[in-house]
C-alpha positions in Angstrom: 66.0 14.4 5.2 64.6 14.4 8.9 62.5 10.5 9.1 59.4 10.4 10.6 58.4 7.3 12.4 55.8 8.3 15.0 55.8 6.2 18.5 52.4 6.6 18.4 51.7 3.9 15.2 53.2 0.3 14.4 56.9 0.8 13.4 58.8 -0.2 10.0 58.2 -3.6 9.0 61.8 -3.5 7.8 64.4 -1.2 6.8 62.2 1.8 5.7 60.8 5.1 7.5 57.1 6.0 7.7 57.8 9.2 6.2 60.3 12.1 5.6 60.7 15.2 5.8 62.8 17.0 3.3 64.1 20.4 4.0 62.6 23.7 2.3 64.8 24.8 -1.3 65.6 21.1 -1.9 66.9 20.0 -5.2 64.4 16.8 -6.0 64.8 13.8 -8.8 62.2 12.0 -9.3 63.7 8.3 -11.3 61.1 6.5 -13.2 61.0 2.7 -12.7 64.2 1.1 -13.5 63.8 -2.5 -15.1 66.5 -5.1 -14.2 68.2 -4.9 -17.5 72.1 -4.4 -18.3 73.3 -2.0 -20.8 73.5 -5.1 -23.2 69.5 -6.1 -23.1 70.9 -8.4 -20.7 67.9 -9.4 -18.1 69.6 -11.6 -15.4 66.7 -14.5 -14.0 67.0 -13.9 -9.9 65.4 -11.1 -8.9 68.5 -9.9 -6.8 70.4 -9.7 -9.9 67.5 -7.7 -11.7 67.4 -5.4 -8.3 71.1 -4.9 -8.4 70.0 -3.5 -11.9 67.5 -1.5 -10.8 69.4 0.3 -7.9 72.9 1.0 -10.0 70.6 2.5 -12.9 69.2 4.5 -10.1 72.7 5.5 -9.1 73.8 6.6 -12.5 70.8 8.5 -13.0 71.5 10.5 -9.6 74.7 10.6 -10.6 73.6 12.4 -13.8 72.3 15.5 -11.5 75.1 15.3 -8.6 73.6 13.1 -6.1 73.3 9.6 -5.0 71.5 7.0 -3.5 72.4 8.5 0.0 70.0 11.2 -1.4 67.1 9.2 -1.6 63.9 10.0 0.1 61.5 7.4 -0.8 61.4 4.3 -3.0 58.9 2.4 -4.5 59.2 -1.4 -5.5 57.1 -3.8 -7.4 58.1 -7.5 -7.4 56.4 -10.1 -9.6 55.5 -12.9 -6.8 56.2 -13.3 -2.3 58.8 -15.8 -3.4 60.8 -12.4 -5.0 60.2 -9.9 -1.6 63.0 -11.2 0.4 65.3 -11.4 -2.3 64.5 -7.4 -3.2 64.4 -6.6 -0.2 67.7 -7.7 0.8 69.4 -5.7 -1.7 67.3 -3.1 -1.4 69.0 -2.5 2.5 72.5 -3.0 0.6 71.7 0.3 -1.6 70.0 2.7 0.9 71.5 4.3 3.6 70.6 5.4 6.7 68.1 6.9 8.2 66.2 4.5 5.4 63.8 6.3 3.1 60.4 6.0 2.8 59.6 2.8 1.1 56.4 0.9 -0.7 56.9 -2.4 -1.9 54.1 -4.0 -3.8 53.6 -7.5 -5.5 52.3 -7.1 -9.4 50.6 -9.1 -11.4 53.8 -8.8 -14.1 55.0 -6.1 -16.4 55.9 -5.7 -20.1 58.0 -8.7 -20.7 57.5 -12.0 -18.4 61.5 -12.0 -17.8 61.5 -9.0 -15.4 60.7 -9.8 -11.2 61.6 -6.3 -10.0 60.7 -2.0 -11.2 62.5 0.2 -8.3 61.3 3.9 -8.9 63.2 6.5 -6.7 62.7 10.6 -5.3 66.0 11.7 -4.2 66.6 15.2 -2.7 69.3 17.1 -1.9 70.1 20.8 -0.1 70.5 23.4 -3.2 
């Protein structure tokens, strides 16, 4: 992936890229939103924990098509509360690499069960 991060606007708040460019014939996987929950139905309380989760379920479902999380292009994050961003965010810069992908992160009202802080979805691409 080539990032884009134009001189011309406001840069990253934090480790992300504006955009990216991903190269013609790509291989893409798009991951649905991981939950932080072990194999077990195990839901640690922190949301580091839970985003730990959420980014090594990532990794095994990149790992299921040959890639991995230095092939993502873009993430997407939604965190229960702004006591929960730093906390994601910090292991979200542990998990991608660099130059960073494109990134939203977005505070939610909750999701299905009150337990979860954290849902990471992922694109990941990769030359065919």
């Amino acid at each position: 992936m080539r990032p884009l991060s134009p001189g011309s606007i406001h840069p990253p708040f934090a480790h992300y890229s504006h955009g990216v460019e991903i190269m013609p014939g790509s291989r893409l996987v798009f991951c649905s939103g991981q939950l932080g929950i072990g194999r077990d139905g195990a839901v640690p309380e922190g949301v580091e924990a839970q985003a730990r989760l959420c980014f090594r379920a990532i990794a095994a479902i990149l790992g299921e098509a040959g890639m991995s999380l230095a092939d993502v292009v873009r993430v997407n994050a939604f965190v229960t509360s702004a006591e929960c961003l730093g906390g994601y965010m910090k292991v979200r810069d542990e998990f991608v690499g660099n130059p960073p992908p494109a990134s939203t992160l977005m505070i939610v009202q909750g999701f299905a069960r009150p337990e979860f802080k954290v849902e990471i979805e992922a694109i990941a691409a990769r030359a065919a």
